[in-house]
C-alpha positions, 0 to 999 in steps of 0.5 A: 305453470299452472294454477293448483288448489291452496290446500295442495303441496303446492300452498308455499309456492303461491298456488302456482305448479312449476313443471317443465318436461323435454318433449311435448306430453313427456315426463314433467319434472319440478324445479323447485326454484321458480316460485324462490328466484322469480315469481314470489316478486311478481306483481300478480300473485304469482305472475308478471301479465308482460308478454311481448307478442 
C-alpha cells in the first residue's frame, strides 16, 4: 500500500493505493476490498501502526 494524492481515483479509499502483485517487481493488480473490509476502521487514517517484530 501506498499513499496517493487526495485528488487521485484513489480519494475514496482514504488516499491509500492497495496493489498486490505475484512476484517482486510483477504486475500489480487492485483489490478493491482492503480500504472496505479492513482499513477504513484503522485508527490511523488508514492504517493500524501494530506490527509485531
Amino acid at each position: 500500500m501506498r499513499r496517493m494524492p487526495f485528488e487521485s481515483e484513489v480519494a475514496d479509499d482514504g488516499g491509500w493505493l492497495f496493489t498486490q502483485a505475484d512476484e517482486p517487481g510483477g504486475a500489480e493488480t487492485r483489490p478493491s476490498y482492503c480500504w472496505r473490509r479492513c482499513h477504513a476502521a484503522a485508527p490511523y487514517a488508514g492504517a493500524w501502526y501494530d506490527y509485531r517484530r
